[in-house]
C-alpha distance (Angstrom), angle and dihedral (degrees) to the residues before:
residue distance angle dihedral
X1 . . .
X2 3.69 . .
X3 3.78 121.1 .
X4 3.71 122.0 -153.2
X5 3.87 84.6 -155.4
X6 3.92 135.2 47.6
X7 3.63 86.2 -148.5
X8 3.71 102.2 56.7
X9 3.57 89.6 43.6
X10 3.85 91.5 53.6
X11 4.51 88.2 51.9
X12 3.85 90.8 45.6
X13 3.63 94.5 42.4
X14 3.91 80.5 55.9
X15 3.69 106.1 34.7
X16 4.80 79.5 51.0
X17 4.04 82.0 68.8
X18 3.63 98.6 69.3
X19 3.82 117.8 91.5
X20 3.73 112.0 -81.2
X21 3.70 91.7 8.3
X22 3.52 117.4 140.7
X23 3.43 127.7 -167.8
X24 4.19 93.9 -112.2
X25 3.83 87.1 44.6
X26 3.52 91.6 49.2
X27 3.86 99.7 51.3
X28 3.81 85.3 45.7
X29 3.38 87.2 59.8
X30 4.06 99.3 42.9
X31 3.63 82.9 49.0
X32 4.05 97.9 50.7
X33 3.92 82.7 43.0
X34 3.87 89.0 60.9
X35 3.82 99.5 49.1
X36 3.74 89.9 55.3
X37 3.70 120.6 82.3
X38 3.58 123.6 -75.0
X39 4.06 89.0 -119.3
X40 4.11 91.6 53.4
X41 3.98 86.4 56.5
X42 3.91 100.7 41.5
X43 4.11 83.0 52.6
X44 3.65 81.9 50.9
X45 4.10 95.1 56.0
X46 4.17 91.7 33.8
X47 4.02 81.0 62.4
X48 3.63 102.0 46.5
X49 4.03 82.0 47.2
X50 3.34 96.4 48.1
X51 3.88 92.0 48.4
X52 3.60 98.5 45.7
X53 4.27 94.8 48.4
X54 3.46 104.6 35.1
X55 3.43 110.3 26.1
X56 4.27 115.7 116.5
X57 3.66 142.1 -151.4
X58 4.10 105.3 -132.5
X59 4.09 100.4 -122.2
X60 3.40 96.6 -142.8
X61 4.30 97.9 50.8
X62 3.99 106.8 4.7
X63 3.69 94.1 -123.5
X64 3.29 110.4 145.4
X65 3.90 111.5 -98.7
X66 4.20 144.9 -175.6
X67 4.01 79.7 -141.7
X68 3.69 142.5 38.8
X69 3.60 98.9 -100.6
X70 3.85 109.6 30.2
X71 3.75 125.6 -123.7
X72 3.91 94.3 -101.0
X73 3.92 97.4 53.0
X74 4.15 91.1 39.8
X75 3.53 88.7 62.8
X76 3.87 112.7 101.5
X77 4.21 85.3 -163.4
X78 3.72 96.9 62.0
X79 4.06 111.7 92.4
X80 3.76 98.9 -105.6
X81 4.17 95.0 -166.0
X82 3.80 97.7 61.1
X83 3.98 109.7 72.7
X84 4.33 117.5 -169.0
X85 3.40 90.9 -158.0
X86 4.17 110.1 -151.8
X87 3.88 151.6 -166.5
X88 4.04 95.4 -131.2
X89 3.92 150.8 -19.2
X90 3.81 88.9 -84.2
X91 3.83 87.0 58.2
X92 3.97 88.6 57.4
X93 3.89 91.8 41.1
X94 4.05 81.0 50.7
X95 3.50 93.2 54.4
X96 3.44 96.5 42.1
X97 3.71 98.1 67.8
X98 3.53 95.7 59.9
X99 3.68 86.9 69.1
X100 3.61 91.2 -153.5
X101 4.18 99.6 103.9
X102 3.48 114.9 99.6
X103 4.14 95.5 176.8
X104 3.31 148.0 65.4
X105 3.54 140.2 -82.8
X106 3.58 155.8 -133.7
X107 3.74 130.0 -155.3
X108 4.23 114.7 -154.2
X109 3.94 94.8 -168.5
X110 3.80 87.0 -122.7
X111 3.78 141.2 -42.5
X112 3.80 140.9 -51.7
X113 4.32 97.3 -89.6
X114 4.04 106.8 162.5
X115 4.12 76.5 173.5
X116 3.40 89.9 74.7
X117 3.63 94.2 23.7
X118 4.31 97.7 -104.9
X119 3.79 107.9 144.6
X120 4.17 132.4 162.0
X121 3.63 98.7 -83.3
X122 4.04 86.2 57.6
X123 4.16 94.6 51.7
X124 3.84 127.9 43.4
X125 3.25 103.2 -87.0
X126 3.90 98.1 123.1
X127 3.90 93.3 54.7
X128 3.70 85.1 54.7
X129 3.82 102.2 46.2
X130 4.49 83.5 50.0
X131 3.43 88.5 55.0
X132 3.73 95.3 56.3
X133 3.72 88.2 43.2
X134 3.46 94.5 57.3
X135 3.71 93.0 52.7
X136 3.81 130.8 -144.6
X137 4.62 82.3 110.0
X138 4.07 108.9 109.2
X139 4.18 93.5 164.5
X140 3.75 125.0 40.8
X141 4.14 98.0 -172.8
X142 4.18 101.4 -158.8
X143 4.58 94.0 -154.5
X144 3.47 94.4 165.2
X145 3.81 122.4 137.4
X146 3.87 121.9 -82.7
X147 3.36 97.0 -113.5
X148 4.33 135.5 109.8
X149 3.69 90.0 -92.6
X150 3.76 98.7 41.0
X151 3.99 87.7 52.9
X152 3.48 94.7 45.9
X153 4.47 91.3 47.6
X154 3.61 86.8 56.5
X155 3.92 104.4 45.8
X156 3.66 84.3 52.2
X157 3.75 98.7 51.5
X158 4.07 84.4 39.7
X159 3.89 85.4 56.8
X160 3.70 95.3 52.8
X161 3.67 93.8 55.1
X162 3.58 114.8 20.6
X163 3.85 92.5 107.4
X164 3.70 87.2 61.6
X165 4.01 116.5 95.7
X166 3.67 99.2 -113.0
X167 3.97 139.6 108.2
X168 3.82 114.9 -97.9
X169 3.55 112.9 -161.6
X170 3.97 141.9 174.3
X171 4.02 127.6 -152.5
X172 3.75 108.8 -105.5
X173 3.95 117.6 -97.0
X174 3.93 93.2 -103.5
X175 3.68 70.7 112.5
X176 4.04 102.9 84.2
X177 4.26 112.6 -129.4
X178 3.62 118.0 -94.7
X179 4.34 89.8 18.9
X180 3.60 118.3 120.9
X181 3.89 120.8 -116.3
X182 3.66 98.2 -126.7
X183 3.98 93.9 55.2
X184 4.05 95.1 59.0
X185 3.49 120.2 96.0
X186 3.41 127.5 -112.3
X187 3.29 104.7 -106.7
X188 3.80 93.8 52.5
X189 3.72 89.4 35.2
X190 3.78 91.8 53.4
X191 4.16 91.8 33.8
X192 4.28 81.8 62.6
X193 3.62 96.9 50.6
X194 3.58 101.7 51.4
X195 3.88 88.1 46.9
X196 3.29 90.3 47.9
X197 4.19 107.9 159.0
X198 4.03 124.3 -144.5
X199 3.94 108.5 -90.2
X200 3.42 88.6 -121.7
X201 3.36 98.5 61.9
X202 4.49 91.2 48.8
X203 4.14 79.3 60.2
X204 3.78 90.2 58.0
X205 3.93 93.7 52.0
């Protein structure tokens, strides 16, 4: 593709790095971008700024956060015992719209991919299993996606704290195998968290 500009090719050869970005969608995009006015694309940048520098990981769950301590985990009304325990923040936004969670959460980071070389010590796995250890958790709620890696994330985590007296449960699979959490709708979504099954009894099936 030849560019009549250096510029332009520098923004599209930018904007072609996001997910699902290809390089015609990207210099439709660079071009929309410059027929808009100059104040619609400087709110653009000041966001990407803004959400690169001051952007936080909540220290208690590791969703991401404007604050130390996100909105969730601040409030005293949420059911600090149970833990849904999650790939991402679009797994908590996910859950979230169902309406129907009354705990908290925790956010891994991912899943447990020796394919492409993820294992425990790269998630947050450790912050979990402390938390358990130092007691006041009843529920650990395992809502990650049906898939191999998924599976394998939560037997680990199960491993590290099945000797521990609390409930270890997994969302029903209203979820379909192999589908991602944050693509179900809410009514299945929220359907699989209320009948949520022991974790046990997933490792039988």
């Amino acid at each position: 593709m030849d560019f009549p500009s250096k510029l332009l090719e520098n923004a599209v050869n930018e904007m072609a790095q996001l997910p699902g970005i290809g390089k015609r969608t990207a210099l439709r995009l660079v071009l929309h971008l410059l027929r808009q006015p100059i104040e619609q694309t400087t709110s653009l940048t000041t966001a990407l700024d803004l959400l690169r520098t001051e952007i936080k990981y909540c220290r208690s769950c590791y969703a991401l956060s404007d604050t130390h301590l996100c909105e969730i985990c601040e409030k005293p009304s949420r059911d600090h015992s149970i833990i849904c325990v999650v790939e991402d923040v679009r797994d908590v936004m996910a859950l979230e719209n169902t309406q129907l969670y009354k705990g908290i959460y925790h956010v891994l980071g991912g899943k447990i991919s020796p394919i492409d070389g993820i294992g425990p010590s790269q998630l947050n796995i450790q912050p979990l299993i402390e938390k358990v250890k130092n007691g006041g958790v009843n529920e650990i709620i395992f809502a990650l996606s049906s898939t191999m890696e998924g599976d394998t994330t939560n037997f680990y985590i199960y491993k590290q704290i099945k000797d521990y007296e609390i409930i270890t449960s997994t969302i029903a699979r209203g979820i379909a195998v192999g589908d991602e959490l944050q693509y179900a709708d809410e009514v299945t979504l929220g359907r699989s968290l209320i009948h949520r099954v022991p974790f046990e009894t997933s490792l039988k099936v």
